[in-house]
DRENFIZA-571416 format. One record per residue (C-alpha): x, y, z. Coordinates in nm, 2 decimals. Layout:
<nodes>
[[X; Y; Z]],
...
</nodes>
This chain:
<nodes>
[[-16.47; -3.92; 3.62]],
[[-16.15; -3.79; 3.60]],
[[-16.01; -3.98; 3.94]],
[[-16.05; -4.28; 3.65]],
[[-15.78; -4.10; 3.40]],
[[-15.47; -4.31; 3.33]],
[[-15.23; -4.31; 3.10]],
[[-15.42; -4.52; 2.86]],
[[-15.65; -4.22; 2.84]],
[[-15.60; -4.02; 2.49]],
[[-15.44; -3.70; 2.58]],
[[-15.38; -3.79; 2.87]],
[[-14.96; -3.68; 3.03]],
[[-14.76; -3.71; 3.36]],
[[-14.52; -3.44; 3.49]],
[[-14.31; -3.40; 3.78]],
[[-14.38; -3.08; 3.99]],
[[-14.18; -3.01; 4.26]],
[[-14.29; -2.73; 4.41]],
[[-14.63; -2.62; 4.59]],
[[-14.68; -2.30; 4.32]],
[[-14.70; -2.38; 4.00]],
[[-14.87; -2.20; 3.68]],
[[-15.06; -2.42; 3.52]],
[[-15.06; -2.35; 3.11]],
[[-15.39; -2.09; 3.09]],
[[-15.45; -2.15; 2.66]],
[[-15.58; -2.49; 2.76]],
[[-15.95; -2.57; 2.74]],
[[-16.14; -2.88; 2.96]],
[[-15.80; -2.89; 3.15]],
[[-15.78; -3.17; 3.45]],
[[-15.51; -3.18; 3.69]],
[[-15.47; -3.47; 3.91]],
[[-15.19; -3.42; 4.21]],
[[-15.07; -3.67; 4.44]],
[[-14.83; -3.67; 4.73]],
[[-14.77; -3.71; 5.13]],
[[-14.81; -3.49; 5.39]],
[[-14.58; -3.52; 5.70]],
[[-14.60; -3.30; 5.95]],
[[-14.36; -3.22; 6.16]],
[[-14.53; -3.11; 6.47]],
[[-14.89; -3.16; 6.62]],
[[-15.04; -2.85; 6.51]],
[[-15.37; -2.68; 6.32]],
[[-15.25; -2.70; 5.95]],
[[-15.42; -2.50; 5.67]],
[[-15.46; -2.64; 5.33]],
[[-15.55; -2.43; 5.04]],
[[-15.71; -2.52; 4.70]],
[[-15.82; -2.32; 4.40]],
[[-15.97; -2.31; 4.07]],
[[-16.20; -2.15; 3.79]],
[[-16.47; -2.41; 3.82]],
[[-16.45; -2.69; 4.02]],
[[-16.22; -2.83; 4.24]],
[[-16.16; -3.11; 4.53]],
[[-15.89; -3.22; 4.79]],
[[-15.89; -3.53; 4.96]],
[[-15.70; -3.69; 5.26]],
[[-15.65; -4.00; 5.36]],
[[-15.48; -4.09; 5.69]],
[[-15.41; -4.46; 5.55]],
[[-15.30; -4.37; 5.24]],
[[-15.57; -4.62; 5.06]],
[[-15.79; -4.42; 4.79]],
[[-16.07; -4.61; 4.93]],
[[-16.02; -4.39; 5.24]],
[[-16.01; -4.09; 5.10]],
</nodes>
């Protein structure tokens, strides 16, 4: 389960993005990219969020923060 990966994983790497598009490298194989970060909106509003991938992919939210709650 790859919300279990850590850096005492073989292979496993951390990089800082710091934007929201990014290309991830395409000549990798069984790639898995975890993200992480805090949305704060600015305004009460409808906001849109966007995902995508080749074969799978999931987004979670939590409003506490807490994994548990995701």
């Amino acid at each position: 389960d790859v919300l279990n990966y850590n850096s005492s994983r073989s292979g496993y790497s951390v990089q800082w993005i710091d934007s929201l598009s990014y290309v991830w490298p395409t000549e990798t194989d069984n790639f898995v990219a975890r993200l992480s970060g805090f949305f704060v909106p600015t305004e009460t509003d409808n906001y849109y969020f966007r995902i995508k991938a080749d074969d799978r992919c999931q987004l979670y939210f939590s409003k506490t923060g807490l994994p548990k709650d995701k």
